[in-house]
C-alpha positions in Angstrom: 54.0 39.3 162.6 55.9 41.2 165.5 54.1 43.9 167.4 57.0 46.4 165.8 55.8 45.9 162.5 52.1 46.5 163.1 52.8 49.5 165.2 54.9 51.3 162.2 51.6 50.3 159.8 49.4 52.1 162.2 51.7 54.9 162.3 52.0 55.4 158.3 48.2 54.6 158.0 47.9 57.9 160.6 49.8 59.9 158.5 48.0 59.4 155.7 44.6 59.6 157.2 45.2 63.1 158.6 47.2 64.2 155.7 43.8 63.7 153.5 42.0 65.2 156.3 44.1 68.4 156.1 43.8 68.6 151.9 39.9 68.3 152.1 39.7 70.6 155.4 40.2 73.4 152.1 36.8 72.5 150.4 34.5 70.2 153.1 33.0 71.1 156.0 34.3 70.9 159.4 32.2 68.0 160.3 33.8 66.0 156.8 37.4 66.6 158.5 36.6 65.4 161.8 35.0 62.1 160.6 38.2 61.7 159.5 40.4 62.1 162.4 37.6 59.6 163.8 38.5 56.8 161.7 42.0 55.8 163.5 40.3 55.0 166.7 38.3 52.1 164.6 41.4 50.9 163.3 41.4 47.7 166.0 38.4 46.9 165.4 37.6 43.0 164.1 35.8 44.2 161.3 38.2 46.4 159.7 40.7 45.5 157.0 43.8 46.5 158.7 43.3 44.3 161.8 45.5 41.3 161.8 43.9 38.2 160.2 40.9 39.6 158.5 39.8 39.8 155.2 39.7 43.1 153.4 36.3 43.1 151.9 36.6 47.0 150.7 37.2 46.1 147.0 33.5 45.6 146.1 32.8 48.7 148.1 34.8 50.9 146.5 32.6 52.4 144.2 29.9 53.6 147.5 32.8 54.8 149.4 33.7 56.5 146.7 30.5 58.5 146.3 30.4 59.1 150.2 33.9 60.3 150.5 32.6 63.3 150.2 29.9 63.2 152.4 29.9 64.6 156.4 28.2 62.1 157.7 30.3 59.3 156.6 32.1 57.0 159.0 35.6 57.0 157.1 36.8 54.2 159.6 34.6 51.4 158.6 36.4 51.1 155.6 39.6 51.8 155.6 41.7 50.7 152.6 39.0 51.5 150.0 39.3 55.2 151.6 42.8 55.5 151.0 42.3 54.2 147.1 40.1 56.6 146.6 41.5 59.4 148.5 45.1 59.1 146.6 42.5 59.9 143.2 41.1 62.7 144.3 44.4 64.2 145.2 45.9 63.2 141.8 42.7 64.4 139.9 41.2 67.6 141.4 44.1 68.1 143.6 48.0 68.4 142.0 48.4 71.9 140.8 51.4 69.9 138.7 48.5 67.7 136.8 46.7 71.2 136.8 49.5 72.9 135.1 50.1 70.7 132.9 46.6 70.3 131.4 47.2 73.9 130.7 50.1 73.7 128.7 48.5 70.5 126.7 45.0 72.9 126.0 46.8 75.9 124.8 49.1 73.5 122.4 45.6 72.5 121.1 44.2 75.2 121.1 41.5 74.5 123.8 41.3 77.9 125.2 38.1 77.6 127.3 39.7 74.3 128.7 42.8 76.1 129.3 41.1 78.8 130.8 39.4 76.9 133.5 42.0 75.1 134.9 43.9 78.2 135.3 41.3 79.5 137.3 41.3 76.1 139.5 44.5 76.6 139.8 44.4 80.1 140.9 42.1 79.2 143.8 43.8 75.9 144.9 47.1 77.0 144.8 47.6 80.2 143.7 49.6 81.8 140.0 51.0 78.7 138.3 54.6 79.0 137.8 56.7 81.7 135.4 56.7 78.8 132.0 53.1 78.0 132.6 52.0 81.6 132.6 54.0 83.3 129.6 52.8 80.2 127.7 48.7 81.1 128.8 49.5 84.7 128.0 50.7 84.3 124.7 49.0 81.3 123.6 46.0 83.8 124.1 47.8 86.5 122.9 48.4 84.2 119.3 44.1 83.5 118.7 43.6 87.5 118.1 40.6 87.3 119.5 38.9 90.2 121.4 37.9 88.4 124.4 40.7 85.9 124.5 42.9 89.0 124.6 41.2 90.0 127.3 41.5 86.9 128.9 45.4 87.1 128.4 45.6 91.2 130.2 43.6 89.6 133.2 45.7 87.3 133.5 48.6 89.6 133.7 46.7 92.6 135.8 46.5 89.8 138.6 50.4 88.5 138.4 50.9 92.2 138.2 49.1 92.6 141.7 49.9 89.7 143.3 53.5 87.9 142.1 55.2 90.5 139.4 58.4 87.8 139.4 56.1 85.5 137.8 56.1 88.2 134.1 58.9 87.9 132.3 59.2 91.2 129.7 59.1 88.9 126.5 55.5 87.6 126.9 54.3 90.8 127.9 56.0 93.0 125.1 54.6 90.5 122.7 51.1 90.4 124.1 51.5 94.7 123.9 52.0 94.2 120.3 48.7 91.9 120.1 46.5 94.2 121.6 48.1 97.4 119.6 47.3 95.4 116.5 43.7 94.6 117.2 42.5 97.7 117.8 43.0 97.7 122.1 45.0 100.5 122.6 44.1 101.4 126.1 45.3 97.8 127.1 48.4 97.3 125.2 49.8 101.1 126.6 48.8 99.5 129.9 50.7 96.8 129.6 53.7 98.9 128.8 52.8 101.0 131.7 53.5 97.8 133.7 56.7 96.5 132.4 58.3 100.0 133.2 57.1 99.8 137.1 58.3 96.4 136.7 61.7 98.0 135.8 61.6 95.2 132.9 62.0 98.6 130.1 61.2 97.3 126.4 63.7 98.6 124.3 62.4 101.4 122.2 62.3 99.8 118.9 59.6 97.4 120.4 57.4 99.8 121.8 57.6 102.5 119.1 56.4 99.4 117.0 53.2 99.1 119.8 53.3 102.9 119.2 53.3 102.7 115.3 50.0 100.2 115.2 48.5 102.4 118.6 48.6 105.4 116.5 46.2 104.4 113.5 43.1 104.9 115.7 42.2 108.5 117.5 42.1 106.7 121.2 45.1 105.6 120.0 46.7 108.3 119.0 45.5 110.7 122.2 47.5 107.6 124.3 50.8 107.2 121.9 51.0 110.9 123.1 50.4 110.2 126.8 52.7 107.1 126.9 55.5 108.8 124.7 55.4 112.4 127.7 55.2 109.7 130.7 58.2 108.1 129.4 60.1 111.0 128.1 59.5 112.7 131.2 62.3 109.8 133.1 64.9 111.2 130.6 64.5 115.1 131.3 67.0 117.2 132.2 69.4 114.0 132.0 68.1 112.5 135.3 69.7 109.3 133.8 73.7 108.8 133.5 74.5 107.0 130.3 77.7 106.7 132.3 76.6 103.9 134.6 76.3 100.4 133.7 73.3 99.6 135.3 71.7 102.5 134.0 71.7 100.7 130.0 68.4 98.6 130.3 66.4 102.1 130.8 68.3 104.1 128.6 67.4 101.7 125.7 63.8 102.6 126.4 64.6 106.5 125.8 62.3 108.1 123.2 64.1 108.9 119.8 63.2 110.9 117.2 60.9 108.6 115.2 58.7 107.5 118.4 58.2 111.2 118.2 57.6 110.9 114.7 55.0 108.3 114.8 53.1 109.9 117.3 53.4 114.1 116.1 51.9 112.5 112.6 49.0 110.8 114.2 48.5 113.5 116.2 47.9 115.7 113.4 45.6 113.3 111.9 43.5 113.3 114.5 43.7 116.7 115.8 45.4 116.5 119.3 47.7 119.2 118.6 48.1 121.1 121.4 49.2 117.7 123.4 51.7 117.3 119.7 53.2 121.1 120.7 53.7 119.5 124.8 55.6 116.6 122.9 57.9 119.3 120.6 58.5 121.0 124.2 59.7 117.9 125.5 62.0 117.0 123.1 64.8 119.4 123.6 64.2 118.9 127.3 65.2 115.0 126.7 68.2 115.3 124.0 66.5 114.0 120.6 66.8 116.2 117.8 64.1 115.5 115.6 64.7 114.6 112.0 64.9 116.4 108.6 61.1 114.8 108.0 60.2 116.1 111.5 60.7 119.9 110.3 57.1 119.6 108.0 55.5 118.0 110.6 56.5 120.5 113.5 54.9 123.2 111.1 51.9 121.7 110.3 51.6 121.2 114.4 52.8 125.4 114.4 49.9 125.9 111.8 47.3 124.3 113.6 47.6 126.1 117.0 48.5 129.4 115.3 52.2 129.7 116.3 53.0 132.0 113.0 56.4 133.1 114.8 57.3 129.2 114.9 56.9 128.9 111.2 58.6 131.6 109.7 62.0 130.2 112.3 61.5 127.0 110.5 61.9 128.4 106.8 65.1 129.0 107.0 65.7 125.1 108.3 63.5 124.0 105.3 64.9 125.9 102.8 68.4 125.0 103.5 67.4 121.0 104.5 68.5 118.3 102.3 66.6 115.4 101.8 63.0 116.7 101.3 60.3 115.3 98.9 58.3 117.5 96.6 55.9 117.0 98.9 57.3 118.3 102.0 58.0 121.1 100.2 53.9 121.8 99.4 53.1 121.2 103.3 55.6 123.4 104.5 54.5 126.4 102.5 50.6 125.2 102.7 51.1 125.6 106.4 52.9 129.1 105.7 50.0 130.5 103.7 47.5 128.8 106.0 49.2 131.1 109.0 49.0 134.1 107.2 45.4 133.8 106.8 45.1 133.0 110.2 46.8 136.5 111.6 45.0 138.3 108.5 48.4 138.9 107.2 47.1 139.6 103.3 50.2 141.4 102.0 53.0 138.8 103.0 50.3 135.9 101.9 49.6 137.6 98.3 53.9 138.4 98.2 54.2 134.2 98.6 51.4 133.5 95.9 52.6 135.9 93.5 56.0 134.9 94.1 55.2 131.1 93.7 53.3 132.2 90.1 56.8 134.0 88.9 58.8 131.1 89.7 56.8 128.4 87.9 56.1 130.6 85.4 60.5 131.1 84.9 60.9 127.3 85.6 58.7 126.4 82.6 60.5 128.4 80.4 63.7 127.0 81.5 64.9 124.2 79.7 67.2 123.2 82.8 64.1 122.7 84.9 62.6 120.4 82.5 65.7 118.2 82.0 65.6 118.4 85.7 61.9 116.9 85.5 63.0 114.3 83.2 65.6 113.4 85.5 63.6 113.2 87.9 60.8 110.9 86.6 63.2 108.7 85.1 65.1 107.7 88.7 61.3 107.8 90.2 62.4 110.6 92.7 58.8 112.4 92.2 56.4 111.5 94.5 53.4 109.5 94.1 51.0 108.8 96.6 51.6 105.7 98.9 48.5 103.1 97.8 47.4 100.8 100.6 46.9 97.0 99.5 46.2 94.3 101.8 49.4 92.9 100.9 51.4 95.8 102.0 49.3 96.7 105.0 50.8 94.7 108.2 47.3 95.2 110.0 45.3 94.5 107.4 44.1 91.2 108.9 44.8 88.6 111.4 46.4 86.2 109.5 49.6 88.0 108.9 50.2 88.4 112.9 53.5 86.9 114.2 53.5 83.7 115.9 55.0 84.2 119.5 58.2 82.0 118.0 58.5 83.6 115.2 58.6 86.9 117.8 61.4 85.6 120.0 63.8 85.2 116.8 63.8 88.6 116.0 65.6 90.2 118.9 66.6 93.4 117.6 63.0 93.6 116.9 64.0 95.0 113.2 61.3 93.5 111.5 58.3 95.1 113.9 60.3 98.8 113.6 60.2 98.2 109.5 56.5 97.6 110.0 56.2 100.8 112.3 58.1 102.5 109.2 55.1 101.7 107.1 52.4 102.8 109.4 54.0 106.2 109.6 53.9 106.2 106.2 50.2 105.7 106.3 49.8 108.4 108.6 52.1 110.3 106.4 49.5 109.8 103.0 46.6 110.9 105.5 48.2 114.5 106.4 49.0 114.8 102.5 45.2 114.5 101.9 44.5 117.7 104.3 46.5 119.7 102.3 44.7 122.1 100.5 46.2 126.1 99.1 49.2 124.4 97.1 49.6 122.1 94.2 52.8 120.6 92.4 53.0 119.9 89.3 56.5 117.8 88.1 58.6 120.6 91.0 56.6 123.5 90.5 54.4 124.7 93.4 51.6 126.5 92.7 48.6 127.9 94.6 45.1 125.8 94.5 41.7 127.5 93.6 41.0 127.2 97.0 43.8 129.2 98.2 42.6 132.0 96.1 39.0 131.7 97.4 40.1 131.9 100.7 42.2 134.9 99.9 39.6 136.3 98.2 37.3 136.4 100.9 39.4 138.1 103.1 40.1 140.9 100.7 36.1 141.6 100.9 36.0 140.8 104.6 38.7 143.6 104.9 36.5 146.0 102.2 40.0 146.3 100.3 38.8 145.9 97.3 41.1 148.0 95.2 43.9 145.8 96.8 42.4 142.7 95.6 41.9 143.7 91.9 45.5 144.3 91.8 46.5 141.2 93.1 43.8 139.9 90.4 45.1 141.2 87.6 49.2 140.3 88.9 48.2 136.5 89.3 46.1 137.0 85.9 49.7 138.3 84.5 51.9 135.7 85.9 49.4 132.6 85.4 49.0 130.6 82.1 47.5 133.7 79.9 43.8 133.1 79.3 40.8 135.5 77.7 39.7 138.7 80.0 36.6 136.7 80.3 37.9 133.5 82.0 40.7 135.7 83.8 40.3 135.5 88.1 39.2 139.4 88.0 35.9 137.9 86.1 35.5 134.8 87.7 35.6 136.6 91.0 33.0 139.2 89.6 30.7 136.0 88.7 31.1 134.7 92.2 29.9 137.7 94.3 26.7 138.3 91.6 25.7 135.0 92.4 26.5 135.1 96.3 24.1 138.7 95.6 27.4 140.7 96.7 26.1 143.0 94.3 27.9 146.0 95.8 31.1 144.3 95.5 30.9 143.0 92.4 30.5 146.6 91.2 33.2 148.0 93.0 35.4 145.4 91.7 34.3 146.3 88.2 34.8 149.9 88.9 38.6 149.1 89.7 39.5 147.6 86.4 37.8 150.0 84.5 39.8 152.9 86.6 43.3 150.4 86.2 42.6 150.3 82.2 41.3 146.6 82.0 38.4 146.1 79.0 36.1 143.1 80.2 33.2 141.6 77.9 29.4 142.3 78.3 29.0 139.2 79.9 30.2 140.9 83.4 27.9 143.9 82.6 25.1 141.9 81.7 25.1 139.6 84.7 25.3 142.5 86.6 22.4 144.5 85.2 20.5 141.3 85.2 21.1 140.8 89.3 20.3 144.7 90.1 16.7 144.1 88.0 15.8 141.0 90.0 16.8 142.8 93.5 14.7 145.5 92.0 15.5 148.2 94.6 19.3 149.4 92.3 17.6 152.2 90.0 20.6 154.2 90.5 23.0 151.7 90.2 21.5 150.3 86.9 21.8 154.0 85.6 25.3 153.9 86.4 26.4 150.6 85.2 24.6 151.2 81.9 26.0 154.9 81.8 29.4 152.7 82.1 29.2 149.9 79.6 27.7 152.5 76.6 31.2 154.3 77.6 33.3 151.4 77.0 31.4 150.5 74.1 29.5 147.4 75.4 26.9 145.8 73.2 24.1 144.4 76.0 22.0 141.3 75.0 18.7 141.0 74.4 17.8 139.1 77.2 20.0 141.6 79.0 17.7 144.5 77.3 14.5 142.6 78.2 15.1 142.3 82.3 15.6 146.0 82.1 12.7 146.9 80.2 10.5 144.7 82.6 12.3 146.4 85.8 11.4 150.3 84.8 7.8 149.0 83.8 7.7 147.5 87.3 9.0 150.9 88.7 6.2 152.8 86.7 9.4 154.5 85.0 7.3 153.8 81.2 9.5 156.8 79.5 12.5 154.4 80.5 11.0 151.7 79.4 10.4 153.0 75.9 13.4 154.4 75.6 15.4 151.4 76.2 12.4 149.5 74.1 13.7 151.9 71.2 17.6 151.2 71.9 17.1 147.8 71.5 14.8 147.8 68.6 17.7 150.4 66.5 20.5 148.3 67.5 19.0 144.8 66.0 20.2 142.8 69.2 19.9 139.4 68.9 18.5 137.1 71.3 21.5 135.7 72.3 21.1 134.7 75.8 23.8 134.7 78.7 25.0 131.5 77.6 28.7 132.6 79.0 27.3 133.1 82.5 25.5 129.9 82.6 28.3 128.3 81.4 30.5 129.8 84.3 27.5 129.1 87.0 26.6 125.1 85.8 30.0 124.2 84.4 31.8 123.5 88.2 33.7 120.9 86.1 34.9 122.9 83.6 38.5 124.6 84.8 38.3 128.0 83.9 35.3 128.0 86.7 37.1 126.9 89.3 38.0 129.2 91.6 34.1 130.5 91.2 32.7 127.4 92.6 35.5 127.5 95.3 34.4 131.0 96.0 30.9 130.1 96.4 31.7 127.5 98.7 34.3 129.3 100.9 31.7 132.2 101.2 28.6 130.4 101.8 30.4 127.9 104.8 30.0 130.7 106.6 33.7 130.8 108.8 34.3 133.9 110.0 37.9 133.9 111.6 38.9 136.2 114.5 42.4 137.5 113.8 43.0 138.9 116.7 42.4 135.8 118.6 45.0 134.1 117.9 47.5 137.3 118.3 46.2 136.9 122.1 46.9 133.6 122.5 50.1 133.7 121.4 50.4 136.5 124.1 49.1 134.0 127.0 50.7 131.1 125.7 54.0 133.0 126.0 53.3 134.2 129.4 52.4 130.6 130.6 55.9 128.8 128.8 57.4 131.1 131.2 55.0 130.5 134.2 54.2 134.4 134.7 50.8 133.7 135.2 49.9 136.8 136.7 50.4 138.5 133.0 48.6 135.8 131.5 45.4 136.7 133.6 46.3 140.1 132.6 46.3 139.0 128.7 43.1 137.7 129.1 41.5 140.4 130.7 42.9 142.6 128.3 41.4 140.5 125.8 38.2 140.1 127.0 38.1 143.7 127.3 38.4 144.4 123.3 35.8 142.2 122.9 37.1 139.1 121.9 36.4 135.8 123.3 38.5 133.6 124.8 38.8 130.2 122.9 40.1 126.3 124.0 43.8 127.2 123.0 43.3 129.8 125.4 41.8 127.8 128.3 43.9 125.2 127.7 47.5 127.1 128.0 45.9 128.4 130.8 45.3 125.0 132.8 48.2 123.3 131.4 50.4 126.2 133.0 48.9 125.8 136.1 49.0 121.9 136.4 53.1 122.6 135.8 53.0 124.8 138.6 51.3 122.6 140.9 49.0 124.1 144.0 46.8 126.6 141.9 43.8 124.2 141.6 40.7 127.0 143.1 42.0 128.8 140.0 41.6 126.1 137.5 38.3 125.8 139.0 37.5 129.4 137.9 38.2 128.8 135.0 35.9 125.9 134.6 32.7 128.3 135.7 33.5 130.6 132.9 34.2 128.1 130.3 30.4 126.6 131.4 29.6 129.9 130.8 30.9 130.7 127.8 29.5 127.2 126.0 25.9 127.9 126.8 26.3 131.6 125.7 28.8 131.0 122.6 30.0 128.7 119.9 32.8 127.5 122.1 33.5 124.0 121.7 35.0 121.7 124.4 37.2 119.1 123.0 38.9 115.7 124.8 42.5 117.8 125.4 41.2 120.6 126.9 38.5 118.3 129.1 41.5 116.0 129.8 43.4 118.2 131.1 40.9 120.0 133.6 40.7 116.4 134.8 44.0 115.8 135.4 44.2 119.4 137.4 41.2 118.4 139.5 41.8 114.6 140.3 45.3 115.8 141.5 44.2 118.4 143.4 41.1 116.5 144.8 38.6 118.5 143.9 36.5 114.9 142.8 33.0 117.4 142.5 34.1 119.1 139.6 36.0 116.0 138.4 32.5 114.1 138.0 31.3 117.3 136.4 34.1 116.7 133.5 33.8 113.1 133.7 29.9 112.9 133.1 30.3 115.7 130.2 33.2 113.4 128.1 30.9 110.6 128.8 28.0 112.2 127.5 30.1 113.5 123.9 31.2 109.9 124.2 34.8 111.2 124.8 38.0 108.2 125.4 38.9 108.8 128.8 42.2 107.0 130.1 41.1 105.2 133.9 44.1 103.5 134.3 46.1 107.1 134.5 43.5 108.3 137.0 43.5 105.4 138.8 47.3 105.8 139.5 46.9 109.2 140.4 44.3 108.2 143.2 46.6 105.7 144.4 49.8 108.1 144.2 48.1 110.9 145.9 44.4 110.2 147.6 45.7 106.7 148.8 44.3 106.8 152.6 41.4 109.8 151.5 37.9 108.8 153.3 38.8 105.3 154.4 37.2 105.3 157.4 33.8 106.1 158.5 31.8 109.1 157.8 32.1 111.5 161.0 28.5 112.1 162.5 28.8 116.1 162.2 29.2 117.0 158.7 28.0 120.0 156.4 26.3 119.8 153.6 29.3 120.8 151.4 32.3 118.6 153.0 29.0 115.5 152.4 28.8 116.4 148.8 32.7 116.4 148.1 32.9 113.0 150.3 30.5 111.8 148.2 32.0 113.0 144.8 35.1 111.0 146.3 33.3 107.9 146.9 31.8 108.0 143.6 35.2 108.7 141.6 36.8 105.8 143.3 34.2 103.4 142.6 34.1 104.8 139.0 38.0 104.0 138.6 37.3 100.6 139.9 38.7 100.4 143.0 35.6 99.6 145.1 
């Protein structure tokens, strides 16, 4: 054998040798590598299996070698061509990221999750992210199991592409594993993921993500980030930053809000009560170029309605009235959100004007025979309304099982299926709203006010003492309802109400006003009354009165009516009385009749005719008093801030304290949201904050997640990270959803490089505190 050829074995048997000494130089020790690079020297040696002539006697060795491989202390030398056996498994067994790779391909195809799991993490630490196919297939093969911590699993994963190799997500994988999350109840993570495709510039086109929106929105955390995801991305479009003109401007422009993203999440908004974010979103619209839909009118008044924009709603009338296309029961919200206003403001005249005038026209439209072939019509070709039901079989989220496979997901590219699916959910959210609809009824077309839209209107006619004013509308609405008996009229029922809530006074007074307007009532009125003044026992003059009153009109009392007023003078020491009404009774032959009628009125809540009696009661004893005027004032700020003049909105609310009325979260929060528009004004946001600690230890102010949202936003921007752990423990302590991911961005944006070093060694005690509030909000976002 020539000295050529044993030279170039020595060489390649080098090469290898320190090539195994470099792979292991990753996990041994530095004493493993260098026993290594000691084995060439040894090579000449007689005793080794690569000199010339001898026998290789590693064979039966190779199982001890290949326990000591990886041992320090072993001399690799002695041995050489068992070491390079067992050296080429290691590399193909613990030591290919292709072998790696493609055991996790094999364990999600089977479903091995926890085995797939585990040799992506090898794989992360020996040589990094696998590559782009690898990954989307671990993404959504997790993504497909639905479960909660495989889910997880599946966002980690992306969070660290995110970070470390973005070219690694494609949009696909990542819009499907958004849908995943939405649908199992993980709305923080699926808007998160969204978040992340947009900074990746890889835009999902809108009918994808208003689907993620759609199943978002069923929840309240939900729904409060719908709203924040649909203003963050609306905010790109505003004031036509973007130029549908250019080409390369079409990807993001087919992520542009329309109006049923703004649909989905105005209706869940609603439903869960995040209005004043809702009114932000109506801003935005014009701002962006969507006009909202004919639909979108009912639910921009109900939003109106709910933060008290009365002005709003009576601009939208004219839209409704003259909008084709509306249901029945758009029709009811719309004009329950009317009437609701008007109570609101206190406005009694222009809300009795709508109920009397909703009372004339059913009461024309039953008479008319064109409105009942109109009916007929109408329930033949299923046009009236009936309330959506929700089955299992028609509910898309109803379980797991019905979730799309990810293949199944790639076929549908104009995503049509997931935006009929979204169509359903706002439908749900749609059924919900009807249910908080409360002062009007329809009955086949025909609107008509609720029992307890007369309670509440009722209550403010006492409230205001304008009680003449409420017996006439009484007896109208008596006039222009179905006709019943004086005794089961709204005048009586009323009556009934305020003896058994002990407005005895009122009751009175309203008895007074239809004897003076000509109106003959029974002696079950009289009675009930006469019966409540003798167990009060402290009414002598008004039990001389009333009687004086009902022998005018020729009332016939009963004897148990007789008895309580025999038993009241005796108690009164008044024995003349007594007799005298002992002898009345005894001449007239009353029988022992009973108030049977009242009881009927007070147990029968079931029974129609006492209705709006038991809705009285109710309304009365909740106890809501409403402050009219504070809503006039808001309005007044909220104006002031829309148009940033925020030195008249401090005025406003100074003028408003001033009359004595206190300022509520609407206020506070048009206040703050101003100001975070503005930018800079961050002390005064902070002075706000001291009064509105103030004014919840002192009052029945309430703080809820938008207003506390909001001060947290102003603060963390503005770096004022004391009081923002002041807002931060009080949501955590009402258990309040806050968003991290939105904070954490606005750290990064803004406070990047903010108390990186070290602490200077001359400090007060306030510029400790704030470092230390600093310190404390960054390691509660997660970021050390």
């Amino acid at each position: 054998m020539s000295s050529r050829y044993i030279l170039e074995t020595m060489r390649t048997r080098l090469r290898n040798m320190l090539c195994v000494g470099r792979i292991c130089s990753r996990y041994y020790s530095s004493h493993a590598v260098s026993s290594l690079l000691v084995g060439p020297r040894r090579l000449f040696a007689r005793e080794s299996p690569h000199y010339v002539g001898s026998k290789c006697h590693g064979t039966n060795q190779s199982r001890d070698n290949s326990t000591k491989i990886l041992n320090p202390e072993l001399n690799i030398g002695s041995c050489g061509a068992c070491f390079s056996t067992v050296a080429g498994t290691i590399l193909v067994q613990a030591h290919d990221p292709s072998q790696l790779a493609l055991e996790i391909e094999n364990a999600i195809d089977e479903q091995r999750f926890d085995d797939a799991w585990r040799a992506y993490d090898k794989h992360v630490h020996m040589d990094g992210l696998p590559r782009k196919s690898v990954l989307s297939k671990l993404i959504t093969g997790l993504a497909e199991s639905c479960d909660p911590h495989r889910l997880k699993q599946s966002y980690n994963v992306v969070s660290h592409a995110f970070e470390e190799k973005q070219e690694l997500l494609d949009k696909e994988p990542l819009i499907y594993l958004s849908l995943v999350l939405a649908r199992c109840d993980l709305p923080n993570l699926a808007i998160n993921v969204v978040r992340k495709l947009v900074k990746m510039e890889a835009y999902p086109p809108v009918a994808a993500w208003s689907a993620i929106l759609a199943h978002m929105c069923q929840t309240n955390t939900g729904a409060f980030l719908g709203a924040d995801l649909v203003m963050e991305l609306g905010y790109l479009f505003q004031n036509n930053r973007v130029d549908p003109r250019k080409k390369s401007n079409r990807p993001l422009l087919s992520m542009k809000p329309n109006s049923f993203t703004f649909n989905i999440v105005l209706t869940a908004s609603l439903v869960f009560g995040t209005t004043r974010k809702a009114e932000q979103l109506l801003e935005l619209m014009p701002r962006i170029g969507v006009k909202p839909e004919v639909n979108l009118l009912i639910v921009m008044a109900h939003i109106y309605e709910r933060n008290g924009r009365r002005d709003e709603i009576q601009k939208l009338k004219r839209h409704v009235d003259e909008a084709c296309g509306l249901s029945e029961s758009e029709f009811r919200q719309f004009y329950d959100c009317l009437l609701s206003c008007h109570l609101k403001f206190g406005d009694l005249d222009h809300a009795v004007d709508m109920v009397l005038d909703m009372l004339r026209k059913g009461k024309n439209a039953k008479r008319s025979l064109e409105a009942a072939k109109a009916v007929l019509e109408a329930v033949e070709n299923r046009k009236v309304y009936f309330p959506y039901e929700k089955t299992d079989a028609e509910n898309p989220c109803s379980s797991n099982s019905q979730m799309l496979s990810y293949a199944s997901f790639l076929k549908d590219n104009s995503f049509a299926r997931f935006e009929l699916h979204a169509r359903e959910l706002v439908r749900l959210l749609t059924d919900k709203l009807q249910e908080q609809v409360g002062l009007v009824k329809s009955e086949h077309g025909i609107l008509h006010p609720t029992e307890t839209m007369y309670a509440k209107l009722v209550k403010a006619f006492l409230e205001a003492d304008k009680i003449s004013a409420l017996v006439s509308f009484l007896v109208k609405a008596s006039k222009e309802d179905s006709p019943v008996s004086v005794e089961s009229s709204f005048v009586v029922q009323v009556i009934n109400a305020c003896i058994s809530l002990g407005l005895l006074e009122q009751a009175h007074d309203l008895l007074d006003e239809m004897r003076f307007s000509g109106i003959r009532v029974g002696s079950s009125i009289y009675s009930s009354l006469l019966k409540a003044y003798c167990k009060e026992g402290q009414h002598e003059d008004d039990i001389t009165a009333l009687l004086k009153d009902a022998q005018q009109a020729g009332i016939q009392l009963d004897a148990s009516c007789y008895e309580d007023l025999i038993q009241s003078r005796a108690n009164h020491s008044n024995t003349t009385g007594a007799l005298h009404l002992f002898k009345e009774l005894k001449n007239l032959n009353v029988l022992k009749a009973g108030h049977k009628e009242f009881q009927r009125l007070v147990q029968g809540s079931d029974d129609n005719e006492a209705a709006l009696m038991t809705k009285l009661v109710e309304e009365v004893r909740s106890g809501d008093i409403v402050d009219h005027a504070v809503h006039e004032w808001n309005n007044v700020i909220h104006f002031f801030c829309k148009k940033r003049l925020m030195h008249d909105a401090h005025r406003a609310l100074n003028k408003m304290r001033a009359s004595g009325h206190v300022p509520n979260a609407q206020t506070f929060h048009s206040l703050i949201t101003a100001y975070a528009a503005i930018g800079g004004k961050y002390v005064e946001v902070t002075d706000l904050w001291g009064e509105m600690k103030l004014l919840a230890s002192s009052s029945s102010m309430k703080f809820d997640q938008e207003l506390l949202d909001s001060l947290l936003y102003c603060f963390v921007r503005g770096g004022f990270f004391l009081r923002a752990m002041e807002v931060i423990d009080m949501m955590e302590k009402r258990e309040m959803f806050i968003d991290k991911y939105k904070y954490k961005s606005l750290w990064l944006k803004y406070h990047r490089t903010l108390y990186k070093g070290k602490a200077p060694k001359v400090q007060t005690e306030a510029q400790l505190k704030r470092r230390e509030a600093a310190i404390h909000f960054k390691k509660w976002i997660g970021l050390t």
